[in-house]
C-alpha positions, 0 to 999 in steps of 0.5 A: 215534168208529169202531166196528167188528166185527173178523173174530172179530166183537168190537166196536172201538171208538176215537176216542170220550168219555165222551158218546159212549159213554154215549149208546150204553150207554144205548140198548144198555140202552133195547133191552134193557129192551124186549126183555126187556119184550116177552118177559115177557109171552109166558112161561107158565112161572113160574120163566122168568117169574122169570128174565126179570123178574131180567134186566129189572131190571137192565137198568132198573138199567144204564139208570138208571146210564148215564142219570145219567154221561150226564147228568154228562158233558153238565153238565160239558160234555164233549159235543165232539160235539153234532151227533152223533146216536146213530142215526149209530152204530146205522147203521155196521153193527155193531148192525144184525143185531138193529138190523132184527129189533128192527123186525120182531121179532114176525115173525121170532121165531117161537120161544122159542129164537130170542128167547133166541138173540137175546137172547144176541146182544144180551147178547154185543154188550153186553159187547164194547162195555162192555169197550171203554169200561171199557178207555178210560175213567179214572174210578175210581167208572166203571170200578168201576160198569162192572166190576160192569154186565160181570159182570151181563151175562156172568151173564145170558149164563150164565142166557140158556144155560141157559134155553136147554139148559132150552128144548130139554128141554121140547121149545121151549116156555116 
């Protein structure tokens, strides 16, 4: 599998099955039920709370989904590649701008708008890389689950932004 990020900064990725992928996809949304996780409880504000909980159970939703094909794909004996390890793909790089924040993110986001940002980082990356294994993916009952997890994700970018614009007008505070 090759992943990259092209000089617009959209994940590539080629040369991947079904395992593969999968595995990615089910630590994308490991990461992301952390991270929404750790935020809920810094929020004070009720309707944010509310906000971050509704992201969170998705996430959990998108984990279980891609748990349950990954478990699928490895019964039918689709890992070519057992040897390879999801760590070598977080290490080619194109996860390492949140890879190293996840791991000291209680000392650099210091603010609520750099947790949302970071958050929209992540929430970005996922729907580059979910467009790519929809793209290459055959199956009709996957590519209509993945349809429905892209459009998930694009409505938590459009809810991160305007917890965002909601963030700037209270003068940073959540």
């Amino acid at each position: 599998m090759r992943i990259i990020k092209n000089t617009d900064g959209k994940i590539e990725i080629s040369d991947f099955n079904a395992v593969q992928a999968y595995k990615i996809a089910v630590n994308l949304e490991k990461e992301g039920v952390r991270f929404y996780a750790d935020i809920l409880g810094n929020i004070a504000n009720g309707g944010i709370k509310e906000d971050v909980q509704l992201l969170l159970g998705q996430e959990k939703e998108h984990l279980k989904f891609f748990e349950t094909e990954l478990a699928v794909a490895l019964k039918d004996g689709r890992d070519n590649f057992e040897e390879d390890d999801i760590i070598d793909y977080m290490d080619s790089g194109v996860f390492s701008s949140y890879k190293a924040l996840l791991k000291r993110r209680s000392g650099l986001l210091k603010s609520p708008l750099e947790v949302l940002a970071f958050g929209l980082l992540i929430e970005n990356d996922s729907v580059d890389f979910y467009i790519n294994i929809r793209r290459n993916t055959l199956d009709k009952r996957c590519i209509s689950a993945i349809d429905k997890i892209i459009e998930q994700e694009k409505k938590h970018i459009e809810r991160i932004n305007k917890l965002i614009k909601y963030v700037e007008k209270k003068g940073g505070a959540i």
